[in-house]
N, CA, C and O atoms as CSV, one atom per row, in Angstrom:
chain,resi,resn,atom,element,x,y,z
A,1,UNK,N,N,0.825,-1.184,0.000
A,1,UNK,CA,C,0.000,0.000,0.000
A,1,UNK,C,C,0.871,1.250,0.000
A,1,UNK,O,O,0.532,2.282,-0.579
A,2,UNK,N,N,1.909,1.121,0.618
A,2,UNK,CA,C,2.689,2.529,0.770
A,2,UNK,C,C,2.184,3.583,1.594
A,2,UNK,O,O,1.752,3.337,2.720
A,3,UNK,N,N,2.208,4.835,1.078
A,3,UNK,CA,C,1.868,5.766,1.806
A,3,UNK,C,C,0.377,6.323,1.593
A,3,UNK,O,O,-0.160,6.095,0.508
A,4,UNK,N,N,-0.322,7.051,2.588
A,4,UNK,CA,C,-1.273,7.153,1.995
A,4,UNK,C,C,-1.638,8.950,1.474
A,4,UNK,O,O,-0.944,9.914,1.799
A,5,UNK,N,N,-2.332,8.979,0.996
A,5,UNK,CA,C,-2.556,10.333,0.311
A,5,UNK,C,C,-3.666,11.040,0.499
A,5,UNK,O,O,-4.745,10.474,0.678
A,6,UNK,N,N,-3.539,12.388,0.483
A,6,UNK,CA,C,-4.793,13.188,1.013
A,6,UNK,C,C,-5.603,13.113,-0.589
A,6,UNK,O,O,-4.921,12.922,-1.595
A,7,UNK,N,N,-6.855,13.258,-0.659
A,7,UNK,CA,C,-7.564,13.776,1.144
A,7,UNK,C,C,-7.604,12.253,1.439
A,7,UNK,O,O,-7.252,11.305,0.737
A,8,UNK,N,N,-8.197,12.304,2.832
A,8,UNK,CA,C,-8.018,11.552,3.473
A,8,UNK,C,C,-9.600,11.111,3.627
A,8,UNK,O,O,-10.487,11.927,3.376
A,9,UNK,N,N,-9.855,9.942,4.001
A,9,UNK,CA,C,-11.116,9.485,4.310
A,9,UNK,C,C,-12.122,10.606,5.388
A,9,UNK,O,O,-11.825,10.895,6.547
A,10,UNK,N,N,-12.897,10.919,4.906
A,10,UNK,CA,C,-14.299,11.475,5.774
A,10,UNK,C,C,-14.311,10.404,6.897
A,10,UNK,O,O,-13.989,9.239,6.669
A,11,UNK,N,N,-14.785,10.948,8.399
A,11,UNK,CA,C,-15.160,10.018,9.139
A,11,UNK,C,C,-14.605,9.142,10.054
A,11,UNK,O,O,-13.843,9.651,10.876
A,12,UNK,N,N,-14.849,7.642,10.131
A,12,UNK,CA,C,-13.838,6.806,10.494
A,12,UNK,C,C,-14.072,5.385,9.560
A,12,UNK,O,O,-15.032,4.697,9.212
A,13,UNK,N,N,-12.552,5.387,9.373
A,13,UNK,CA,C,-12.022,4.138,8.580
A,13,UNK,C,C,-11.426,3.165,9.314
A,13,UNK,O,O,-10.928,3.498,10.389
A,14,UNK,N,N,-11.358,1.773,8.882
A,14,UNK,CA,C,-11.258,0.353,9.083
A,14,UNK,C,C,-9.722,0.000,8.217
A,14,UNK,O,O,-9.658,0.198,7.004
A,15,UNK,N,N,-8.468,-0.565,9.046
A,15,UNK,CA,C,-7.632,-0.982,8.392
A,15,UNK,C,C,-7.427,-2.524,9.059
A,15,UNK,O,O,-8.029,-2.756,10.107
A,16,UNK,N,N,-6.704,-3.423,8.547
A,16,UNK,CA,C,-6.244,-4.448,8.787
A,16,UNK,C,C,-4.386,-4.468,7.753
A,16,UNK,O,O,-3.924,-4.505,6.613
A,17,UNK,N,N,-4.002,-4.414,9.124
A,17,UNK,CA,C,-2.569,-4.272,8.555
A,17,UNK,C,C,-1.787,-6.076,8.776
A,17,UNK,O,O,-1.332,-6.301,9.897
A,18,UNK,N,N,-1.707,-6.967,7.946
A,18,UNK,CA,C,-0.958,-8.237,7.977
A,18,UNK,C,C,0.418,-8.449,8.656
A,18,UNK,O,O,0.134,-8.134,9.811
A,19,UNK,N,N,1.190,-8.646,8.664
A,19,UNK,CA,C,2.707,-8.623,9.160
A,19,UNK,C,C,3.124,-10.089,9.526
A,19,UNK,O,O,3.135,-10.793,10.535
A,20,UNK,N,N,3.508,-10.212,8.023
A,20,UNK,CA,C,4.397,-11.969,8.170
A,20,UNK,C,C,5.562,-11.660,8.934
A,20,UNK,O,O,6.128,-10.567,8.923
A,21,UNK,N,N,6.005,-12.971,9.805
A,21,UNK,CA,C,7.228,-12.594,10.630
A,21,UNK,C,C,7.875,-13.903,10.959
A,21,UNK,O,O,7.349,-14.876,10.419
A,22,UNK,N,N,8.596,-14.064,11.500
A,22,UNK,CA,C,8.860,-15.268,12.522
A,22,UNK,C,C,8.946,-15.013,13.716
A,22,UNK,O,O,9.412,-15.948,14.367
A,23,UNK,N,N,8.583,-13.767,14.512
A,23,UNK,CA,C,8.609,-14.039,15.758
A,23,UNK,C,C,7.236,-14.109,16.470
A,23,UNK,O,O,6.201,-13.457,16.332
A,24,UNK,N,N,7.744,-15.562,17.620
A,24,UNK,CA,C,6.497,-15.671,18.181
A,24,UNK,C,C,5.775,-14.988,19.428
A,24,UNK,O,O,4.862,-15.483,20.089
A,25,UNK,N,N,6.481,-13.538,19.638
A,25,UNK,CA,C,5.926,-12.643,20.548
A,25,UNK,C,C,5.450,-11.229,20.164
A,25,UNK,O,O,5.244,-10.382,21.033
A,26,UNK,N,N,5.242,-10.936,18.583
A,26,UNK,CA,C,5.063,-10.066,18.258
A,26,UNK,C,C,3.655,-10.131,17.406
A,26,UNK,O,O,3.472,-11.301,17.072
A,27,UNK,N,N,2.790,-9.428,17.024
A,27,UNK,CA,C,1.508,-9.539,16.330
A,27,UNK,C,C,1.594,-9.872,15.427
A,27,UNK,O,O,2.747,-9.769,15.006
A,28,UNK,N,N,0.651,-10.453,14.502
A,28,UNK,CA,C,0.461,-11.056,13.296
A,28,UNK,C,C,-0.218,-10.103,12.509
A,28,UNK,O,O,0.179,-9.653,11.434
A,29,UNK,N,N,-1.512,-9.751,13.241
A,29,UNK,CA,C,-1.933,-8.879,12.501
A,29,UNK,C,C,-2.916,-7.162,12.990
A,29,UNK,O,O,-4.110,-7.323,13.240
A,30,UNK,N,N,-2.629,-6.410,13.040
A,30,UNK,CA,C,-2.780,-5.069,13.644
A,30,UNK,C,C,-4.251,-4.745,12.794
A,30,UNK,O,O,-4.336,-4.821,11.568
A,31,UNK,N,N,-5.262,-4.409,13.609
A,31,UNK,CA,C,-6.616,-3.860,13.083
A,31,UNK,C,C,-7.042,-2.450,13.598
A,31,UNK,O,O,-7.501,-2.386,14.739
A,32,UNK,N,N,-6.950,-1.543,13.000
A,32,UNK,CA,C,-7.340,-0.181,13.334
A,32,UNK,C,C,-8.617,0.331,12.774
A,32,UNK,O,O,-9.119,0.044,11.687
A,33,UNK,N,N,-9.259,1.500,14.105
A,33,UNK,CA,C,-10.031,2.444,13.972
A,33,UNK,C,C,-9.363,3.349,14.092
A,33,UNK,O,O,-8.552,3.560,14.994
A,34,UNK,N,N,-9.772,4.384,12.664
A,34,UNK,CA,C,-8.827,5.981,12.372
A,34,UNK,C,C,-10.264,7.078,12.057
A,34,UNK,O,O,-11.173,7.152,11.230
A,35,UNK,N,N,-9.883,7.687,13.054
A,35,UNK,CA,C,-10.666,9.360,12.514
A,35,UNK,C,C,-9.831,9.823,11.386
A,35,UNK,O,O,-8.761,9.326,11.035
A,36,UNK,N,N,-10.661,11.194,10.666
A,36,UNK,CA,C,-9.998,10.931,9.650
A,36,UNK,C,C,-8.750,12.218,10.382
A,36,UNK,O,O,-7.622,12.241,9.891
A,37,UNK,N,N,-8.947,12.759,11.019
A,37,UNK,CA,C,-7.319,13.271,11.701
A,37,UNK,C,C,-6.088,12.331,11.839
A,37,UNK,O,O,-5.018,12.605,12.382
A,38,UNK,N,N,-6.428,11.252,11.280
A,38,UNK,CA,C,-5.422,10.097,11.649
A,38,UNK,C,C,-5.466,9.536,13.046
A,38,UNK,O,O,-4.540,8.789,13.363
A,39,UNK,N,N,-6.363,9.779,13.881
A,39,UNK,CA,C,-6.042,9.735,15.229
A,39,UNK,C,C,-6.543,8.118,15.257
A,39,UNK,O,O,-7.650,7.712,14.902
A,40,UNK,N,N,-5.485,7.357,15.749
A,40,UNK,CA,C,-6.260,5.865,16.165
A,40,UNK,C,C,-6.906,5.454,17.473
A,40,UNK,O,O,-6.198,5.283,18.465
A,41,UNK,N,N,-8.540,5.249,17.529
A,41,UNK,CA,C,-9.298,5.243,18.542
A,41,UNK,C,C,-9.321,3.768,18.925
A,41,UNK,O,O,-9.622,3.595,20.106
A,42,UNK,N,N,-9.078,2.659,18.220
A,42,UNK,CA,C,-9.701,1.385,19.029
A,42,UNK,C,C,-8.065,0.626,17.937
A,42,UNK,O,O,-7.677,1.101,16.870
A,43,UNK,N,N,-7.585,-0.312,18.498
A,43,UNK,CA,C,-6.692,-1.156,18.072
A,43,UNK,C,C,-6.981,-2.599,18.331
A,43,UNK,O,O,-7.806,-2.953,19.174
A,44,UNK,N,N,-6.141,-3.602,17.439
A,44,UNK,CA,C,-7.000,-4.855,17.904
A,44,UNK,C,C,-5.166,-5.479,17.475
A,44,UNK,O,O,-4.522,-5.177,16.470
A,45,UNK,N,N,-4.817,-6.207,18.392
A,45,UNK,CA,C,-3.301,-6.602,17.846
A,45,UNK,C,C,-3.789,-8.549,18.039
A,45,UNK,O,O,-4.606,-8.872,18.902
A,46,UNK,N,N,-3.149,-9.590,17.125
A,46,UNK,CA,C,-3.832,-10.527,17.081
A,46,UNK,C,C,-2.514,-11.418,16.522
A,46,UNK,O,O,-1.906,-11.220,15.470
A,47,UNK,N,N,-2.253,-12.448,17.523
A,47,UNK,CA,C,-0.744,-13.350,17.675
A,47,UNK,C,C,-1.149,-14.376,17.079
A,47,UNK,O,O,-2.305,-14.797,17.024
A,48,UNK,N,N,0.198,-14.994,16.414
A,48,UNK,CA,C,0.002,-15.937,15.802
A,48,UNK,C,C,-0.398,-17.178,16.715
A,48,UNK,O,O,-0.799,-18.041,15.934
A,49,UNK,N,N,-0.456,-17.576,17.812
A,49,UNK,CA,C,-0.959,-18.394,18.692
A,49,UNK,C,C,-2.808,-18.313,19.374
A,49,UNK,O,O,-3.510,-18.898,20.199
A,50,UNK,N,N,-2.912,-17.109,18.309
A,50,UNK,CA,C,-4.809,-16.862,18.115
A,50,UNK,C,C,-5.274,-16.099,18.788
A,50,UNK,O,O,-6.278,-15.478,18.438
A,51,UNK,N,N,-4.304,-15.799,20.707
A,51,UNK,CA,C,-4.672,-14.759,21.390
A,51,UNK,C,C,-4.542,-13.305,20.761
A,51,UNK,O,O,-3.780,-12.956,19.860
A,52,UNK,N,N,-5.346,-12.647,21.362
A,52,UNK,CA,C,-5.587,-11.442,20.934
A,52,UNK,C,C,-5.694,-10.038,22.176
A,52,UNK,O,O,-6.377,-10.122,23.197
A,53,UNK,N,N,-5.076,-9.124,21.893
A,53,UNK,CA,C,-5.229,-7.776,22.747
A,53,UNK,C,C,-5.904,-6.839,22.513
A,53,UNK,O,O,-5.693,-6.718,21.306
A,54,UNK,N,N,-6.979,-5.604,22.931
A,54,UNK,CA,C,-7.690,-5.171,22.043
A,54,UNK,C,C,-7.686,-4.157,23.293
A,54,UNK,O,O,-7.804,-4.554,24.452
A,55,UNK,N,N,-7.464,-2.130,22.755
A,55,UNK,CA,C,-7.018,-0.783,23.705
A,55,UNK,C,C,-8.207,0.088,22.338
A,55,UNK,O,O,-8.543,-0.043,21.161
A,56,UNK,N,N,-8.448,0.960,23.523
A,56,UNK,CA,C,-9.303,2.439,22.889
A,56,UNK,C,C,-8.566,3.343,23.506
A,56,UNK,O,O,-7.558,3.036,24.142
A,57,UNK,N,N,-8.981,4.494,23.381
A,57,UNK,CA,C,-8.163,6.063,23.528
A,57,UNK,C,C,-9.569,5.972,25.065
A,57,UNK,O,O,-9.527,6.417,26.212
A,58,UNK,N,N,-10.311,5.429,24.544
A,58,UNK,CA,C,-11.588,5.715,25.643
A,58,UNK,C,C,-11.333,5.170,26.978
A,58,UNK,O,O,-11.997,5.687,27.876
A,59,UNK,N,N,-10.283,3.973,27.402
A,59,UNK,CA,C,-10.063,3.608,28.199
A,59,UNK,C,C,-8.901,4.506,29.237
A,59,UNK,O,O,-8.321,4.217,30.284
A,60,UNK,N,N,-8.910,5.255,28.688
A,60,UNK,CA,C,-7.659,6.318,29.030
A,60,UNK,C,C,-8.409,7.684,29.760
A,60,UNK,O,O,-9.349,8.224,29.177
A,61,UNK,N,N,-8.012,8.095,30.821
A,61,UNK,CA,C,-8.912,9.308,31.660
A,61,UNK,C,C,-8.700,10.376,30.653
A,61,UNK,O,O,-7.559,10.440,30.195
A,62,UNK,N,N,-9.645,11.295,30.185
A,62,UNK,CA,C,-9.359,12.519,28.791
A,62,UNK,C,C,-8.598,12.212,27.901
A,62,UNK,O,O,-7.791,12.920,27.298
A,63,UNK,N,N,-8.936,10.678,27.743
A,63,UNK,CA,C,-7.933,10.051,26.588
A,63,UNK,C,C,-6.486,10.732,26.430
A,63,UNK,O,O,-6.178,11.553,25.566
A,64,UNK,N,N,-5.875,10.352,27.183
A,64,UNK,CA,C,-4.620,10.585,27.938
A,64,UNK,C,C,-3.769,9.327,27.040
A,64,UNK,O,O,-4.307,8.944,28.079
A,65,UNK,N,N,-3.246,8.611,26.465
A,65,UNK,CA,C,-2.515,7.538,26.449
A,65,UNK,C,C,-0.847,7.402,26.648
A,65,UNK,O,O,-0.032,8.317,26.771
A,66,UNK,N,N,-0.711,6.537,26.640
A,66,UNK,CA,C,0.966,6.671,26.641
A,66,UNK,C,C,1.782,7.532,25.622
A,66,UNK,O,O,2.873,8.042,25.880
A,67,UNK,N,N,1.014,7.644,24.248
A,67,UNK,CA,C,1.571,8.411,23.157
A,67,UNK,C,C,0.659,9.581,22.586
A,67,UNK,O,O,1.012,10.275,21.632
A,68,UNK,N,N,-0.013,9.666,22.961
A,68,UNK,CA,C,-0.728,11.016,22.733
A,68,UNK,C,C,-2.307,11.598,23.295
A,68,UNK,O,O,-2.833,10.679,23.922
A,69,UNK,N,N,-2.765,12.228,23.276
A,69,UNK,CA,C,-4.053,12.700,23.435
A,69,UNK,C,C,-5.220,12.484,22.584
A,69,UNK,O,O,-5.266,13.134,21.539
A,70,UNK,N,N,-5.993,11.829,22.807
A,70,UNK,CA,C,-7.109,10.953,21.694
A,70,UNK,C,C,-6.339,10.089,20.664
A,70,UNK,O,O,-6.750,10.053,19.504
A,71,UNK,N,N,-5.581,9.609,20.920
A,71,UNK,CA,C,-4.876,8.314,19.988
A,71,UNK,C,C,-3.874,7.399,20.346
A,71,UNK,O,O,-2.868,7.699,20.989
A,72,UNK,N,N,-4.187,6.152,19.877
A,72,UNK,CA,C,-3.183,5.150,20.327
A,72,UNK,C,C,-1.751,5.328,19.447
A,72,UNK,O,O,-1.021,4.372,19.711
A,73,UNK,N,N,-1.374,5.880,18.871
A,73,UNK,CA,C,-0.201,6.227,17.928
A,73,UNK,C,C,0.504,7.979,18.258
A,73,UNK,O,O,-0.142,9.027,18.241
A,74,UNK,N,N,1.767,7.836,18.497
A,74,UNK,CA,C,2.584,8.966,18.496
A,74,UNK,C,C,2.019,10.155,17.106
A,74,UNK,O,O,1.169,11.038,16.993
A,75,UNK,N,N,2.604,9.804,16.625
A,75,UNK,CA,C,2.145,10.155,15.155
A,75,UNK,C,C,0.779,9.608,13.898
A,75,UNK,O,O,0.482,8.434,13.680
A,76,UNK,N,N,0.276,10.575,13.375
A,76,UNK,CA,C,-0.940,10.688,12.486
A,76,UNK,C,C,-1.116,8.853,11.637
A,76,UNK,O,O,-0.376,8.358,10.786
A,77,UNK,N,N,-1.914,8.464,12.059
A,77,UNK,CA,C,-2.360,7.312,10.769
A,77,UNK,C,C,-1.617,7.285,9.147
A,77,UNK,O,O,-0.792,6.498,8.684
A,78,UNK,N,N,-2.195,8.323,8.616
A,78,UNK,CA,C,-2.344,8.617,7.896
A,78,UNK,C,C,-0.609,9.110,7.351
A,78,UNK,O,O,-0.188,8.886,6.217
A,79,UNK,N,N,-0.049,9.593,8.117
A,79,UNK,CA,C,1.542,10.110,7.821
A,79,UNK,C,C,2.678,8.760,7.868
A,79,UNK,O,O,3.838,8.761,7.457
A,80,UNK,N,N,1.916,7.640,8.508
A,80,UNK,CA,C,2.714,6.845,8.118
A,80,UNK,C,C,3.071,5.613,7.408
A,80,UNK,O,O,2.206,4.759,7.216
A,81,UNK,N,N,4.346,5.444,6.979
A,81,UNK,CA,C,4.702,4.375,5.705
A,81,UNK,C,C,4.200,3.206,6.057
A,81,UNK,O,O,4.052,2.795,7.208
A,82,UNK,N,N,3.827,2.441,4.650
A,82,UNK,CA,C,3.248,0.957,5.151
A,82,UNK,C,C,3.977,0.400,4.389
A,82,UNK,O,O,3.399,0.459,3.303
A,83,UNK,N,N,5.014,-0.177,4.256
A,83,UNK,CA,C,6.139,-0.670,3.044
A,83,UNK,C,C,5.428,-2.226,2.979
A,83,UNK,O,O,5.437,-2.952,3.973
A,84,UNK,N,N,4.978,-2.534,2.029
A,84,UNK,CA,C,4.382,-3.636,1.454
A,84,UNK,C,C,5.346,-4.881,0.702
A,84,UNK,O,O,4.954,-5.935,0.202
A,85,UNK,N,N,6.781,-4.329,0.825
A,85,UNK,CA,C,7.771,-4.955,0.019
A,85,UNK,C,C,8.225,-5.830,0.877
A,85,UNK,O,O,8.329,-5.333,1.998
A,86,UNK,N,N,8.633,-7.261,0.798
A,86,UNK,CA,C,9.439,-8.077,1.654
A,86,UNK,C,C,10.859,-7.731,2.454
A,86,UNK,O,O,11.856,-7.753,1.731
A,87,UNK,N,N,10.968,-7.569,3.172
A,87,UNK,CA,C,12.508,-6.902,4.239
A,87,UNK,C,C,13.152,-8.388,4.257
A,87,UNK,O,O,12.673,-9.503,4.462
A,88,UNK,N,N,14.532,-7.881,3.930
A,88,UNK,CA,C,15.578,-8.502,4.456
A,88,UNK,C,C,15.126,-10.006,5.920
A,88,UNK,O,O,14.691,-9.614,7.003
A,89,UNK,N,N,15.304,-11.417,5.696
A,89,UNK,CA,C,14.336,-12.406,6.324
A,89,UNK,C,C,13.048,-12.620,6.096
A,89,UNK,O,O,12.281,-13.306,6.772
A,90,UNK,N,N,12.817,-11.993,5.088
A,90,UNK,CA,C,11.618,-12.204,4.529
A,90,UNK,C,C,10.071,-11.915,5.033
A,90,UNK,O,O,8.984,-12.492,4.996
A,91,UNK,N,N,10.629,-10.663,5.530
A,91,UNK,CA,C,9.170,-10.275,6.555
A,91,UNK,C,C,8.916,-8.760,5.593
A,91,UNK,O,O,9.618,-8.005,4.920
A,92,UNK,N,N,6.925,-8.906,6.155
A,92,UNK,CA,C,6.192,-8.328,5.235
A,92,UNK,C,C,5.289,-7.776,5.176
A,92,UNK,O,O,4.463,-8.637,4.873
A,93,UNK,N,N,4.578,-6.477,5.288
A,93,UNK,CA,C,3.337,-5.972,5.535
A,93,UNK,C,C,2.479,-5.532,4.565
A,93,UNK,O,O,2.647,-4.903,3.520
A,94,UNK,N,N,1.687,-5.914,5.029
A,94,UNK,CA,C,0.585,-5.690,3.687
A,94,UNK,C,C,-0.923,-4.948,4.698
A,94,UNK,O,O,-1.433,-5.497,5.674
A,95,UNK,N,N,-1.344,-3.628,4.102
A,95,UNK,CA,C,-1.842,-2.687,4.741
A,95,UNK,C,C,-3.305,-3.011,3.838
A,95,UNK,O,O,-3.084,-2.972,2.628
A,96,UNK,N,N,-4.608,-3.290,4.160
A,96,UNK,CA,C,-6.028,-2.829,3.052
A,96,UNK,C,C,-6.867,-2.625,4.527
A,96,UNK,O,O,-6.922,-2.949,5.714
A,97,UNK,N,N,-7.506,-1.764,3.370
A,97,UNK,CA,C,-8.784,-1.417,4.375
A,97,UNK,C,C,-9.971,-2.251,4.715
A,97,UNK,O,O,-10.297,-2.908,3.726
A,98,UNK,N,N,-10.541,-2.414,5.479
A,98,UNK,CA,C,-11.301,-2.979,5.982
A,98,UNK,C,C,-12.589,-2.509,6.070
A,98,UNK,O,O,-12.603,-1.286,5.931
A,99,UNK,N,N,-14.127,-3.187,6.319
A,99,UNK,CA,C,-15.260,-2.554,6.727
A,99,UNK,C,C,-15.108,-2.839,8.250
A,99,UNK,O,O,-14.327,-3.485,8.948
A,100,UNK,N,N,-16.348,-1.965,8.470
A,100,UNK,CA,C,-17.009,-1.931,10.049
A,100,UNK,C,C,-17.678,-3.009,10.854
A,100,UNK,O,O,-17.840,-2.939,12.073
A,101,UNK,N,N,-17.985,-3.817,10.240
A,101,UNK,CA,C,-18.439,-4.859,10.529
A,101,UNK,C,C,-17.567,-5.966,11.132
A,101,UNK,O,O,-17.624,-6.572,12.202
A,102,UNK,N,N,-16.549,-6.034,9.839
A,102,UNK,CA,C,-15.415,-6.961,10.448
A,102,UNK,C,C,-14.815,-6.693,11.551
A,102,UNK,O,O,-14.488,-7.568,12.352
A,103,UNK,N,N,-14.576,-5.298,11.736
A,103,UNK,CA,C,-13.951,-4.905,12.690
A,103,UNK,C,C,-14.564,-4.743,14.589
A,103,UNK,O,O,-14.032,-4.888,15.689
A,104,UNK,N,N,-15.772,-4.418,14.139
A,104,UNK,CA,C,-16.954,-4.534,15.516
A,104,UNK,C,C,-16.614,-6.526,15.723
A,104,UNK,O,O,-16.165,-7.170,16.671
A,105,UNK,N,N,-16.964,-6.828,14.712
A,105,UNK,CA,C,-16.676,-8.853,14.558
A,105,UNK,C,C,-15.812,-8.781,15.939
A,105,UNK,O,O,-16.255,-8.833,17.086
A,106,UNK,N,N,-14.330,-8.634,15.477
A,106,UNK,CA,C,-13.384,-9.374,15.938
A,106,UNK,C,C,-13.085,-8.363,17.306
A,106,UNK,O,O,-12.315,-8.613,18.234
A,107,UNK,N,N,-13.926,-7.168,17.130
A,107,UNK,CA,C,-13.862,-6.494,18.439
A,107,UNK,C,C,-14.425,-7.075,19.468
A,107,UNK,O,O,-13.727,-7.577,20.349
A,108,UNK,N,N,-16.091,-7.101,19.526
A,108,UNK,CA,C,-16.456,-7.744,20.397
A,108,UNK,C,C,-15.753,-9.325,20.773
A,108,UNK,O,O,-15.547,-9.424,21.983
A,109,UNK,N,N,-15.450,-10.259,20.171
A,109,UNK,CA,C,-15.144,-11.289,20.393
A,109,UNK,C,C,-13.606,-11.156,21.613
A,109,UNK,O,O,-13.407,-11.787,22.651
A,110,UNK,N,N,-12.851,-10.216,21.022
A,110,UNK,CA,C,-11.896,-10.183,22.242
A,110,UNK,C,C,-12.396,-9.342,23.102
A,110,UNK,O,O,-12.834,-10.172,23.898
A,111,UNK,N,N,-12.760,-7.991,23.708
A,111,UNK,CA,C,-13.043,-7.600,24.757
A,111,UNK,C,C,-14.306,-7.913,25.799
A,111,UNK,O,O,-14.828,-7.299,26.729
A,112,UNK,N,N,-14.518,-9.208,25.141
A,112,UNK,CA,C,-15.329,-9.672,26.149
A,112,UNK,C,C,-15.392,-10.376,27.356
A,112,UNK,O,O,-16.473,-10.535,27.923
């Protein structure tokens, strides 16, 4: 996917970001909710061993988080690279968007 380009989605958008790897303590696959400020409100991180972790900005007092104010990310959604090309060991991300549905799906199922 690369980078992404203005304008930017109206609203809020649905990503599912892939990430082939070999390690077995790091996510498989990253699912985001983005305002379209880039700000990421709900994250869903999901291990290759099937468990899953799932954070909002809402769980945070004045959405306070470790990296910013109304978002789970330091920096904008939207400003950053999604290199889709295989790296050196053969690891690999592949960024598409997603609907709302899928994403409520696999939401509810972990924060329950």
């Amino acid at each position: 996917m690369g980078k992404f380009t203005e304008p930017f989605p109206a609203g809020i958008s649905y990503f599912l970001a892939d990430w082939q790897h070999d390690y077995d303590d790091e996510p498989m696959e990253y699912w985001f909710e983005v305002n379209q400020a880039g700000e990421i409100l709900r994250g869903i991180e999901v291990f290759k061993d099937g468990s899953a972790t799932a954070d909002a900005v809402s769980n945070y007092e004045g959405g306070k988080t470790e990296f910013a104010i109304g978002s789970l990310s330091p920096e904008s959604f939207w400003e950053s690279e999604w290199d889709d090309e295989p790296t050196e060991g053969e690891e690999s991300l592949f960024m598409q968007p997603m609907d709302k549905s899928a994403f409520e799906g696999l939401w509810s199922e972990v924060v329950k």
